[in-house]
ZALUMMI-221403 format. One line per 10 residues: number of its first residue (from 1); their letters; for each residue x, y, z of C-alpha. Coordinates in Angstrom, 3 decimals. Example, Ala and Ser with C-alpha at 12.3 -4.5 7.8 and 13.67 -1.06 7.14 Angstrom:
BEGIN
1 = as = 12.300/-4.500/7.800  13.670/-1.060/7.140
//
This chain:
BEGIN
1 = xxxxxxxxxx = -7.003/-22.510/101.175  -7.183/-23.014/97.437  -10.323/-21.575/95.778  -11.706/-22.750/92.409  -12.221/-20.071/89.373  -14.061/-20.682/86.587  -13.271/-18.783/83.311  -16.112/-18.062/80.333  -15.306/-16.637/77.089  -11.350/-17.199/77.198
11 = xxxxxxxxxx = -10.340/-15.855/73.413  -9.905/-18.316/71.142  -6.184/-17.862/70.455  -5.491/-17.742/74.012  -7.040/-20.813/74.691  -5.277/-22.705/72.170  -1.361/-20.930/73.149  -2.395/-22.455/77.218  -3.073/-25.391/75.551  0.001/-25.641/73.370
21 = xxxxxxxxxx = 1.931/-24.379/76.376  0.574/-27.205/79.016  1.327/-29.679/76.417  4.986/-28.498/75.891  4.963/-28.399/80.052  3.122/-31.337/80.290  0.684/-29.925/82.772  -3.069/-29.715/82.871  -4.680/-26.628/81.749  -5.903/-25.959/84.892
31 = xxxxxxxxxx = -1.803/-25.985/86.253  -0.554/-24.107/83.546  -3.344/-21.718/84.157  -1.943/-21.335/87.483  1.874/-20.957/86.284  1.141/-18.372/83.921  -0.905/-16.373/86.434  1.422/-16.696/89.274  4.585/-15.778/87.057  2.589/-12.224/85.979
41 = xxxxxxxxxx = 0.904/-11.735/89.278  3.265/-12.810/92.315  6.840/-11.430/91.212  9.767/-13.302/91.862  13.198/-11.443/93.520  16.069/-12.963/92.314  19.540/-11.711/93.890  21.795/-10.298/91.540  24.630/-13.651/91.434  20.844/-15.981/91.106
51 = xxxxxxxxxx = 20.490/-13.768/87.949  24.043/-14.001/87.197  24.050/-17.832/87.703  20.933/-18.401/85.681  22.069/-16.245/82.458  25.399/-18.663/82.793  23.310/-21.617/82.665  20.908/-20.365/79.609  24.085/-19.532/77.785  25.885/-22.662/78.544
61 = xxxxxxxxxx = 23.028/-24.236/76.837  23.609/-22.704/74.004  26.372/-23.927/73.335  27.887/-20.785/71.782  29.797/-17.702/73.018  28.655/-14.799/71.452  31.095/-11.863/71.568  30.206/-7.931/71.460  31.720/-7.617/67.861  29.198/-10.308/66.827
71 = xxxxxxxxxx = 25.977/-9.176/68.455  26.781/-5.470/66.964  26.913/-7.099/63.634  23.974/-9.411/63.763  22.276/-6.040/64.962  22.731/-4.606/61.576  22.139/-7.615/59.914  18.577/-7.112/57.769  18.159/-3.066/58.544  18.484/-0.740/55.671
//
């Protein structure tokens, strides 16, 4: 059975990054409240080929391959 929290003297800055994120989500405070503590608190198992599948989606996204040659370089890039 769902139980209701309240919170008191939430940070100011972290009040106004659940804000910005529920916005972005387009949930309620309260729900993205919930999100964020369920994604640090109840961990999620993800077989190996979910993993797999979901990097292939994020990079497909994208919309650009990077190769090893260019992630070495882009590594260096800005370091003394």
């Amino acid at each position: 059975m769902p139980t209701t929290l309240t919170l008191k003297n939430i940070p100011d800055e972290v009040y106004e990054r659940l804000k910005i994120a529920a916005e972005a989500h387009r949930r309620s405070l309260s729900s993205e409240a919930i999100v964020c503590l369920e994604a640090v608190l109840i961990p999620t198992k993800m077989t190996s080929s979910d993993r797999l599948a979901r990097t292939r989606q994020l990079r497909a996204r994208l919309g650009t391959q990077f190769h090893i040659r260019d992630i070495g370089a882009l590594k260096k890039q800005d370091r003394p």
